[in-house]
C-alpha positions in Angstrom: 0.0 0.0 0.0 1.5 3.3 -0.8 1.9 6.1 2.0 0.6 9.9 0.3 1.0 12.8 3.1 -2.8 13.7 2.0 -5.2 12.0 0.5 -8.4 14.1 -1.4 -11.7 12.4 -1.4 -13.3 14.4 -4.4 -12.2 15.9 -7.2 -14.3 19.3 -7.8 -13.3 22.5 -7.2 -12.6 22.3 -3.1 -11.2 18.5 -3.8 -8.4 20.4 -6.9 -7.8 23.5 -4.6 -6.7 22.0 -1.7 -5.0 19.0 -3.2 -3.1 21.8 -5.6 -1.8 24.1 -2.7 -0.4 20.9 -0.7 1.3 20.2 -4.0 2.5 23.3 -4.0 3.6 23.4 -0.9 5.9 20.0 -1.6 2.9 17.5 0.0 2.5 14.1 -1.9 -1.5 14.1 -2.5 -3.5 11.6 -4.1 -7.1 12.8 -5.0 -9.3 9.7 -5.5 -12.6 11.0 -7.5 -15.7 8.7 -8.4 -17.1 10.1 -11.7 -14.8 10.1 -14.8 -14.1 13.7 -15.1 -12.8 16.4 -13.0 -15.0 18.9 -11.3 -18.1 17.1 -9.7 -20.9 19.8 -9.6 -19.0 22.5 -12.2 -20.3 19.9 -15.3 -20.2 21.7 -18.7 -21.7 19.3 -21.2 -20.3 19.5 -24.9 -21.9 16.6 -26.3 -23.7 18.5 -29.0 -22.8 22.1 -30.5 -23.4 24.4 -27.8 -21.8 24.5 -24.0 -24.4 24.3 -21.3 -23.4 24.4 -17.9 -25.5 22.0 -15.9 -24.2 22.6 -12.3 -22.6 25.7 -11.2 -23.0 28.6 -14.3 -22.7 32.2 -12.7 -20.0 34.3 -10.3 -22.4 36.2 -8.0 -20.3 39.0 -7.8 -17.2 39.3 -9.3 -15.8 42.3 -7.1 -12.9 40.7 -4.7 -13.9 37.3 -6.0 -11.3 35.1 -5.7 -13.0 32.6 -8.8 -12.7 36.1 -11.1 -9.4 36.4 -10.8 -8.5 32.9 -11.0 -10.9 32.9 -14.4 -9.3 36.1 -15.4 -6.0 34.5 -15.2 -6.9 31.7 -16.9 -8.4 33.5 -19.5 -11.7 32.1 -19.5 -14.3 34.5 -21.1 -17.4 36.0 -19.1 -20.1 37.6 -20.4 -22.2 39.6 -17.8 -25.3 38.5 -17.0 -26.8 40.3 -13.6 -29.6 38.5 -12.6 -28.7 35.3 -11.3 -29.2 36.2 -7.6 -33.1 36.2 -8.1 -32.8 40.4 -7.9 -35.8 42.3 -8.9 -34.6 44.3 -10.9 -31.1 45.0 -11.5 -31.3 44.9 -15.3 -34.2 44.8 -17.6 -36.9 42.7 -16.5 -40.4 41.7 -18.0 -43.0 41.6 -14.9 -46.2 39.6 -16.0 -49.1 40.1 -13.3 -51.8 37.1 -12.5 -53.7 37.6 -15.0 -50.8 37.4 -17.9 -50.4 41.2 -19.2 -47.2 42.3 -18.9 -46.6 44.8 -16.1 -46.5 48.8 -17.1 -43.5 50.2 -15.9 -45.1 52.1 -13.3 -46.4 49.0 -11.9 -43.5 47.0 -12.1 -41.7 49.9 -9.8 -44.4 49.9 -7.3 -43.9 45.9 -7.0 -40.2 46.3 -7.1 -40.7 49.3 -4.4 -42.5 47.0 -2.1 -39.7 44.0 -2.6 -36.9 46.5 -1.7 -39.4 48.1 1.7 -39.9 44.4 2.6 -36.1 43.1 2.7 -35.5 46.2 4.6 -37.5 45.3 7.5 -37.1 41.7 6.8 -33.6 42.2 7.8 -34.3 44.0 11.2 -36.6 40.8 11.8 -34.3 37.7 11.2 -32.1 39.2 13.1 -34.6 38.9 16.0 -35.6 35.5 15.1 -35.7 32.5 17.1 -33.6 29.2 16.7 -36.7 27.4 15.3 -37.8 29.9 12.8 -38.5 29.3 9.4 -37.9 31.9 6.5 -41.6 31.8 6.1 -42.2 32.4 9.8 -39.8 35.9 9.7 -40.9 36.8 5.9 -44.4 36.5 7.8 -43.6 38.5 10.1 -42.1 41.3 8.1 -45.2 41.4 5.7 -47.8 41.7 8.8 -46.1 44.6 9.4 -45.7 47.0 6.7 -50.5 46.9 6.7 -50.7 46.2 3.1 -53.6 45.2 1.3 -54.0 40.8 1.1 -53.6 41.2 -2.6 -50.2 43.4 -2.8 -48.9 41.4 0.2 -49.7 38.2 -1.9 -47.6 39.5 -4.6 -44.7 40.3 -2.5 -45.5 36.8 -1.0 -44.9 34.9 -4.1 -41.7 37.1 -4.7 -40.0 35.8 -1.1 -41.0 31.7 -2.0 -39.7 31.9 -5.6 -36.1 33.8 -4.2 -36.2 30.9 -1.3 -36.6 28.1 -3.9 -34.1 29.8 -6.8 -31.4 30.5 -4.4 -31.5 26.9 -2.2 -33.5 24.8 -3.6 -36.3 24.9 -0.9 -40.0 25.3 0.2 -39.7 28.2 2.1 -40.9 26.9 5.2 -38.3 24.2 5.1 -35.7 27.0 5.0 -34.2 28.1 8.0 -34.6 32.0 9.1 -30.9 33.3 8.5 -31.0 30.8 5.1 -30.9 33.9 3.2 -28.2 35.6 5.2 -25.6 34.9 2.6 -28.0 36.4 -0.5 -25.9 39.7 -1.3 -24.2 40.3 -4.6 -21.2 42.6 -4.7 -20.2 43.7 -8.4 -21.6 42.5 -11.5 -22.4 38.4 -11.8 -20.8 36.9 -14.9 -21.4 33.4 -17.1 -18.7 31.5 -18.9 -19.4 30.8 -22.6 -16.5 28.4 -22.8 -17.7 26.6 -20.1 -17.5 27.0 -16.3 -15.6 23.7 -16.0 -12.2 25.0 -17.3 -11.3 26.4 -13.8 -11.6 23.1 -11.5 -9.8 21.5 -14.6 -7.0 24.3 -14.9 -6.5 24.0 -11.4 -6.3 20.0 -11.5 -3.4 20.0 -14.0 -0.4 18.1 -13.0 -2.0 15.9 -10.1 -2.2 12.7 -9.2 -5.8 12.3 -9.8 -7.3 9.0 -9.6 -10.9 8.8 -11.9 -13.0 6.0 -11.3 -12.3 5.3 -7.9 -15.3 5.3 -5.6 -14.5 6.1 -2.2 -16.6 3.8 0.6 -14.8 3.9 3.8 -12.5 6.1 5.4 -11.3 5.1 8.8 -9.2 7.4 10.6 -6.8 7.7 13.7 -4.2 9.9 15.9 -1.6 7.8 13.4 -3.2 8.8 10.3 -6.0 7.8 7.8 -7.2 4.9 5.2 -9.4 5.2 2.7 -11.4 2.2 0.8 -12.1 2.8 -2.9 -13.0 -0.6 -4.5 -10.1 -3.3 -4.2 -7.8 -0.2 -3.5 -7.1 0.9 0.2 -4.8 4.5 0.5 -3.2 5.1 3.1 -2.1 8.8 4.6 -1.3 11.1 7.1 -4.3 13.0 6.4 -7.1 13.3 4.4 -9.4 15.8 3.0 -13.3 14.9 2.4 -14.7 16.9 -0.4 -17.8 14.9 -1.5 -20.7 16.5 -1.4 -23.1 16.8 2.2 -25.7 14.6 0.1 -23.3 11.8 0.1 -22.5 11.8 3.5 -26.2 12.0 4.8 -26.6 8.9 2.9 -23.3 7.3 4.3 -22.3 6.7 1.0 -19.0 7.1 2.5 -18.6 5.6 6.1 -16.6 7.8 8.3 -15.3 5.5 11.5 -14.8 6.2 14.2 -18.1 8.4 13.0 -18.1 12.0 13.2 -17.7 13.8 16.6 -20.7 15.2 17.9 -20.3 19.0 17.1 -19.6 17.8 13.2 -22.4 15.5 13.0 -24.6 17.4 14.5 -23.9 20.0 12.3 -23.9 18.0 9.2 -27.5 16.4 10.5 -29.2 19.9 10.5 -28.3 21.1 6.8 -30.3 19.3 3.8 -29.5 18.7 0.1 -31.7 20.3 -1.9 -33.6 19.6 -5.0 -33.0 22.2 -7.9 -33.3 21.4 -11.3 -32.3 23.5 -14.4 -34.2 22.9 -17.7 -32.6 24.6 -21.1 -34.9 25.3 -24.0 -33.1 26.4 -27.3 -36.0 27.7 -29.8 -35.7 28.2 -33.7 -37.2 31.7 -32.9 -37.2 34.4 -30.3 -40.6 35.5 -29.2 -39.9 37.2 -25.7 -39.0 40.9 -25.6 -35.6 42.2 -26.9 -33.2 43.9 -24.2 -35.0 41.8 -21.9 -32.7 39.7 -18.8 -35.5 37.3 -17.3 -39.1 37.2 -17.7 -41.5 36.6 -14.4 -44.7 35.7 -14.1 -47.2 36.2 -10.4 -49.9 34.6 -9.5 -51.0 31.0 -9.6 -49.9 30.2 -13.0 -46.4 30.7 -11.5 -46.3 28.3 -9.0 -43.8 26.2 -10.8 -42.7 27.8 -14.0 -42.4 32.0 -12.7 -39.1 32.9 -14.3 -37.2 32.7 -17.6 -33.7 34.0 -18.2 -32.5 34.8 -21.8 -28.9 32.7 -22.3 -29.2 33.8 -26.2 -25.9 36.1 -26.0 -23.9 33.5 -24.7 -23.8 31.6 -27.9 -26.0 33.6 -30.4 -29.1 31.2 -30.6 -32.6 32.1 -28.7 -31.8 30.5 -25.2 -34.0 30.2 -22.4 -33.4 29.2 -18.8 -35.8 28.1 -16.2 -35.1 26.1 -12.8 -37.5 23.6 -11.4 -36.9 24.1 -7.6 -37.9 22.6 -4.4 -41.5 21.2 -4.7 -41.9 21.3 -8.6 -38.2 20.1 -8.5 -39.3 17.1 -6.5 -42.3 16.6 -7.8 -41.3 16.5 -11.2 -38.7 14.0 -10.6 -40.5 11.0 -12.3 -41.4 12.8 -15.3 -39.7 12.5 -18.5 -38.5 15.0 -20.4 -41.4 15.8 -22.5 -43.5 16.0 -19.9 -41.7 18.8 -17.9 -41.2 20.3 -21.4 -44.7 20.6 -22.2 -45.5 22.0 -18.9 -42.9 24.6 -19.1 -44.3 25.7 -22.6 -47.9 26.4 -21.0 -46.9 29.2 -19.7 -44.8 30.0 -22.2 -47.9 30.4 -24.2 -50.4 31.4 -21.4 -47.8 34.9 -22.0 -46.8 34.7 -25.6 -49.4 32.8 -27.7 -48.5 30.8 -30.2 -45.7 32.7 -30.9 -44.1 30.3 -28.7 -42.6 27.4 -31.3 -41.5 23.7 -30.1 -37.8 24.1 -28.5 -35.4 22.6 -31.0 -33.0 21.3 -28.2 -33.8 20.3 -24.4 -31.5 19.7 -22.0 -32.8 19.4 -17.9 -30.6 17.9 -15.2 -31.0 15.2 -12.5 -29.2 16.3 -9.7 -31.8 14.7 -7.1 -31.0 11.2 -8.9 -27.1 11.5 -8.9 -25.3 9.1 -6.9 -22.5 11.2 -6.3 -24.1 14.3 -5.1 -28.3 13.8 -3.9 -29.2 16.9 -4.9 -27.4 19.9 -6.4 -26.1 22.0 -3.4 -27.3 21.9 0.7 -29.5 23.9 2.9 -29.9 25.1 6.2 -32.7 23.2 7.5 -35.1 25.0 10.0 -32.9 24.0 13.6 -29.6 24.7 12.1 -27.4 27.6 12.5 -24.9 29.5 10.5 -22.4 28.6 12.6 -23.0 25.0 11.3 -21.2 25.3 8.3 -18.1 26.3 9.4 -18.8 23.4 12.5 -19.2 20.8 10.3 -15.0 21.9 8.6 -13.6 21.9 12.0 -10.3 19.2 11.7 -11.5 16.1 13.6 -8.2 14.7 15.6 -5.5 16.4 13.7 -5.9 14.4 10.6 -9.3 14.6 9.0 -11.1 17.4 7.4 -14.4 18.0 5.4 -14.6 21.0 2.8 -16.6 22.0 0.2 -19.1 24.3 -0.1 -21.8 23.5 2.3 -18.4 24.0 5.3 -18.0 28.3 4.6 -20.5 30.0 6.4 -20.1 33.3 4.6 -21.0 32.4 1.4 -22.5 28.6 1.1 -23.5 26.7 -1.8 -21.2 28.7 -4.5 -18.3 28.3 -6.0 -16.2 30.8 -4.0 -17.1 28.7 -0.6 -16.2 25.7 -2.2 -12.8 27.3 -3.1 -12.2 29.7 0.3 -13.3 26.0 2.0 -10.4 24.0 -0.2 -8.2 26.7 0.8 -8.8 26.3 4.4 -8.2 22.7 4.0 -4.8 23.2 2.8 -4.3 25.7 5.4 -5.1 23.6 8.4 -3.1 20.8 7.4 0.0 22.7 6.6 -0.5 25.3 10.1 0.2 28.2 8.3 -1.5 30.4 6.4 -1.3 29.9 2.2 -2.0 33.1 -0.1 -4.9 31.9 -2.4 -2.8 33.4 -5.6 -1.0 30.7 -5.5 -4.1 28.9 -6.8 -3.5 31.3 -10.5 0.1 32.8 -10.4 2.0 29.8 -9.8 4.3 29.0 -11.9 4.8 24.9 -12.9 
């Protein structure tokens, strides 16, 4: 059996970080990684002419972000594209009311108005809130007290449970009440038309990564760690757990001795989510030009509420829509078609026949993949936010979990999966590491 100083369980983008700054900083590090590819949730499919990014697509933010400089010193192009933090306005938006008649503008400000009055004292209220609070319970709260009218409140109502279910994946009273703590966007938010992908894989260049290996046990000690992946057993002084929070809430991968209390407790009180994305290319545009997203209130958007135009990425009339939390699960079992044809109802219910038959589908299965459960985790109603950074703490010197349900200040991105890797490497050298070394080293 062959001795590595670390040993990476995961090979996406906290799994590559931390294995590459141990490299760097003369470690030997195996990373043992169960798909066949590099990058785990950060999938860029290019099995037909166009790149779509089923997992991770957007930097929220790119001011002081660590991923935009690393993609700016790769070279990978962005193209701006503000509206992936579920904003209500931002840039150009088409506002459809209940009754599927496009907002006027002066109506679509007095809605946005009453979105931007209720996070204000929404704010003042979670901050009050109790352990056991739900986002619905403080949203509740902060709507009872601005005296509106049941039929503007319902409007701003519907506004708070899409945002919960776009940004984690969740009902909104399965959310905790500081679940949205993390929802703040500094700087423009960018997409890759190349492909997100190319930064986990530029980072991954020149290590010892071992596809195909499918990590089930990893038992640890004060004298170091093993880790099972089919025949193969590893052997190290430490290891790094990277796989996603889905995978260990299914004891995919049995930890033993099991997790200490405060990490297991921690880990039990955050939730994988079910988020869907569903891409529909069409031979014709029929939404408005100079238009980001499209939204729809009332009933008719229970499910389907918001469309976001991809078509400057690659020049061909794009849409974007998620299915999230309960149509997300709910939808599960259906086939393609079926979720397709549901989507285009509404299409229609706001565009007519206008609307033609999408020429190209593509919608993902997060929920049903073996090697995540679910796209990204959640703080459950219980948890705390201290539970993320908790659930990282090193357990007896030589084992520690990253990725990006472990960094509390900005959870379920690709930044916290990075800062997280970084950590990682940080804790098991005892020093600190600049991140640059992650995109100006020099091999």
């Amino acid at each position: 059996m062959v001795h590595f100083d670390t040993i990476v369980v995961g090979a996406g983008l906290a799994g590559v970080t931390a294995a590459r700054l141990l490299t760097l900083a003369g470690r030997r590090v195996v990373v043992l990684e169960a798909r066949d590819r590099v990058g785990g949730r950060m999938w860029t499919d290019r099995s037909d002419a166009f790149v779509t990014d089923r997992g991770a697509s957007w930097i929220h933010g790119i001011n002081d972000s660590p991923v935009a400089a690393a993609a700016a010193a790769f070279a990978m192009r962005m193209v701006e594209f503000t509206v992936g933090g579920y904003q209500p306005d931002s840039r150009p938006i088409a506002h459809y009311g209940p009754d599927g008649v496009r907002l006027t503008d002066a109506a679509a400000r007095a809605y946005v108005d009453d979105i931007h009055a209720l996070d204000a004292a929404l704010a003042r209220v979670v901050v009050d809130s109790q352990p056991d609070d739900s986002y619905r319970d403080v949203t509740e709260r902060a709507l009872a007290a601005q005296g509106w009218d049941d039929e503007r409140a319902q409007r701003v109502r519907e506004y708070l449970e899409h945002r919960t279910e776009e940004q984690y994946g969740a009902w909104i009273e399965d959310l905790a009440a500081h679940g949205l703590d993390d929802d703040t966007v500094d700087g423009d938010e960018v997409v890759f038309p190349d492909g997100y992908d190319r930064l986990p894989q530029t980072i991954a260049e020149g290590l010892d990564i071992r596809l195909g290996h499918i990590v089930t046990h990893v038992r640890w000690s004060a004298d170091g760690v093993t880790v099972t992946a089919g025949d193969d057993t590893f052997a190290a002084d430490s290891a790094v757990i990277t796989v996603p929070t889905g995978v260990l809430l299914a004891n995919d991968v049995v930890i033993e001795p099991p997790l200490p209390p405060q990490q297991a407790e921690a880990l039990g009180r955050l939730v994988m989510n079910a988020f869907e994305k569903v891409f529909l290319r069409f031979p014709e545009k029929f939404w408005d030009d100079d238009v980001y997203a499209i939204r729809q209130q009332g009933p008719e958007g229970r499910w389907w509420h918001s469309w976001y135009d991809l078509s400057a990425l690659h020049g061909v009339p794009t849409l974007l829509t998620f299915a999230a939390g309960p149509a997300a699960q709910t939808t599960r079992t259906w086939s393609d078609e079926q979720i397709v044809e549901s989507v285009l109802v509404q299409l229609r219910r706001l565009y007519g026949d206008r609307v033609g038959e999408p020429t190209q589908v593509r919608i993902t299965r997060w929920q049903d993949d073996p090697f995540a459960h679910g796209a990204y985790a959640y703080m459950a109603v219980g948890s705390t936010t201290a539970d993320h950074d908790d659930l990282a703490k090193p357990i007896g010197g030589v084992l520690h979990i990253a990725g990006e349900a472990t960094w509390t200040d900005d959870p379920a991105t690709v930044p916290g999966a990075l800062y997280s890797g970084h950590r990682a490497a940080e804790n098991i050298l005892g020093r600190d590491i600049p991140i640059e070394q992650l995109w100006t080293r020099e091999d």
